[in-house]
N, C-alpha and C positions, 0 to 999 in steps of 0.2 A: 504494500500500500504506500503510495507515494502521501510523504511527509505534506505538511501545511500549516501555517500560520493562523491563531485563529483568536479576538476576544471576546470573552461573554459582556455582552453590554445589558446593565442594567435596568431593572421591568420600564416599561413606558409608563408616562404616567408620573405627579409629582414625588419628589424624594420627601424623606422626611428623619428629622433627625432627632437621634435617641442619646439621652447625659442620665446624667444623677444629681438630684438634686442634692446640695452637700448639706451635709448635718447640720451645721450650725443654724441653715437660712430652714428648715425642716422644722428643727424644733421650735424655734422663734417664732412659726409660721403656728405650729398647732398650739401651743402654748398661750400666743395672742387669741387664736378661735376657741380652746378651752375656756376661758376665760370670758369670751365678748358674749357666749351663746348662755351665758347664763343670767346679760344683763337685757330683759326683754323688750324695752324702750329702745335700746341699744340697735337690738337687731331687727327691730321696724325699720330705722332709719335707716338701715344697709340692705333690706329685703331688696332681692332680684331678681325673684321668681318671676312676678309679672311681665317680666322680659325675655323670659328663657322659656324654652320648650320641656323642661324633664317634668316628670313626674314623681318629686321626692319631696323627703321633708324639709330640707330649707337649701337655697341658696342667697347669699347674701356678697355685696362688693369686699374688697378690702382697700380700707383707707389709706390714700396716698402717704399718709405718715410712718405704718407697719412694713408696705412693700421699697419703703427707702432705709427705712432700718434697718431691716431683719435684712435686706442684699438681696431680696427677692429681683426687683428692677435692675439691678447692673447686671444682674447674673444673666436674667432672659438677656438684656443687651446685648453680651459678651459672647453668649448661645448663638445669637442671630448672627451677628455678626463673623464670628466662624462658619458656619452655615453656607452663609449667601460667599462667602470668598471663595468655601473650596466649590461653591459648585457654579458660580457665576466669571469668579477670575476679579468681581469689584467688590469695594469697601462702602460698606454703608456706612452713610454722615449722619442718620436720621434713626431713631428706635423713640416713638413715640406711644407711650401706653394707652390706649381707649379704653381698658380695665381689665382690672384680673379677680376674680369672684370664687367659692369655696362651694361644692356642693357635699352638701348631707346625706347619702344615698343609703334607707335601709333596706331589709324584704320586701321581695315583691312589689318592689319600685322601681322606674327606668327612664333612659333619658332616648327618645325617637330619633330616628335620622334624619341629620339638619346638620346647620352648616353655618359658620361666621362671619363677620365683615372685618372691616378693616383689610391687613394684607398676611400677617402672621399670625397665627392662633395656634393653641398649643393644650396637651393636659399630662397631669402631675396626681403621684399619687402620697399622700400623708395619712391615711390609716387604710388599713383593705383588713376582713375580716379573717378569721384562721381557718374558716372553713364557710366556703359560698352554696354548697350542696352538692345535691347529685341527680345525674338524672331519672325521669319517672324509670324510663323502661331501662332495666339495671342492665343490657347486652349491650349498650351504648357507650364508646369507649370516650367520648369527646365532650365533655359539657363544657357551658359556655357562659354558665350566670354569674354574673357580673364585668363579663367581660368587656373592654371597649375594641370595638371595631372600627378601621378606617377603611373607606369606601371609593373606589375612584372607579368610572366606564364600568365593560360587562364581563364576566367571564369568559374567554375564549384561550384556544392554544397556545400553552406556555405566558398565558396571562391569566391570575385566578382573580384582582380587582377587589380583595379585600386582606389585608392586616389585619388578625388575630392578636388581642395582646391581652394578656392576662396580667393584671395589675399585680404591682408590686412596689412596694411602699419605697419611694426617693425618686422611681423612674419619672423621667419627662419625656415628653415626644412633641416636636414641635413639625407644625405642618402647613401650609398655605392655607388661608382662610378660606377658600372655597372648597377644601377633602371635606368630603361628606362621613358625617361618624355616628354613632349608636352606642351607647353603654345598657345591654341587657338585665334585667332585672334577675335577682340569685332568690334562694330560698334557706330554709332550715337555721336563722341564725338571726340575734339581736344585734349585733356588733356592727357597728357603721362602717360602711366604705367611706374615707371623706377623699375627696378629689380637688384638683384646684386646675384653673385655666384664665387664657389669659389672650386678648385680641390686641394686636400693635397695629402700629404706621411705620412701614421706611421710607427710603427714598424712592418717590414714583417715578423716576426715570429709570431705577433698574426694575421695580417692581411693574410696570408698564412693558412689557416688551412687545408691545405694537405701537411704541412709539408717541401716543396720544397725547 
């Protein structure tokens, strides 16, 4: 068999990039939410369910003062902007936050497939339960509750169109505001998933690539 040169290029469809969110900005992060969720006045004024699609028990914003503290905001920054260089070749001058919010997610609760504005969106996980359940019919090797899924086109050969990801407490995934996503609702278990996410602005000359 005559030799050949050959590379695999990666699925079509946008990239999407996976870090860790580090300890310090983690616990900072849930420490502030332990705390604010039990002041109830508190978290009217941050409620942002009425803007959101899931079906859970709370989501609420977090205050521009928590995500400059705790390093939440330079961190996504730092994230983006690695990002957009290895896979554009440019520097982004702009990481503008339009907000970053906390969701509450317990049994038998879920967040539908839908999708965000801005240009960068992203989701993080800071508590996931020890055990999400199982499925009804026990010959089933693959359950999936609570899982978040990303969503791009249809499936076809050597394209399957969705990312599988099973939460795990620090992971972040950050993705172009338009990937469409789902987090499935889990059973058998009291213990909150808490998630967090977050919608930015860069610069619309790279984020434009039709020029407009």
């Amino acid at each position: 068999m005559e030799k050949f040169e050959f590379q695999i290029i990666k699925n079509l469809g946008p990239s999407v990039f996976k870090t860790k969110i580090p300890d310090e900005i983690l616990n900072k992060i849930n420490n502030y939410i332990d705390e604010i969720i039990k002041d109830e006045e508190k978290i009217k004024e941050l409620d942002h369910g009425s803007k959101l699609v899931g079906d859970v028990t709370q989501e609420f914003q977090l205050e521009k003062k928590i995500m400059e503290e705790s390093g939440w905001l330079n961190f996504l920054a730092n994230c983006t902007g690695e990002w957009i260089k290895r896979e554009t070749a440019k520097t982004i001058t702009k990481f503008s936050m339009k907000g970053s919010w906390v969701v509450r997610q317990f049994q038998n609760e879920y967040n539908p497939t839908h999708w965000h504005d801005g240009h960068i969106s992203g989701a993080g996980f800071l508590k996931v339960p020890k055990n999400f359940g199982s499925n009804i019919q026990k010959n089933k090797q693959s359950y999936q509750g609570g899982n978040l899924q990303l969503i791009h086109g249809s499936r076809m050969f050597l394209s399957q169109s969705i990312i599988n990801i099973v939460p795990k407490v620090g992971d972040l995934y950050l993705f172009p505001n338009y990937l469409m996503h789902t987090v499935f609702p889990f059973k058998y278990t009291n213990e909150e998933r808490r998630s967090i996410s977050f919608n930015a602005v860069i610069d619309n000359k790279i984020y434009d690539v039709y020029g407009n």
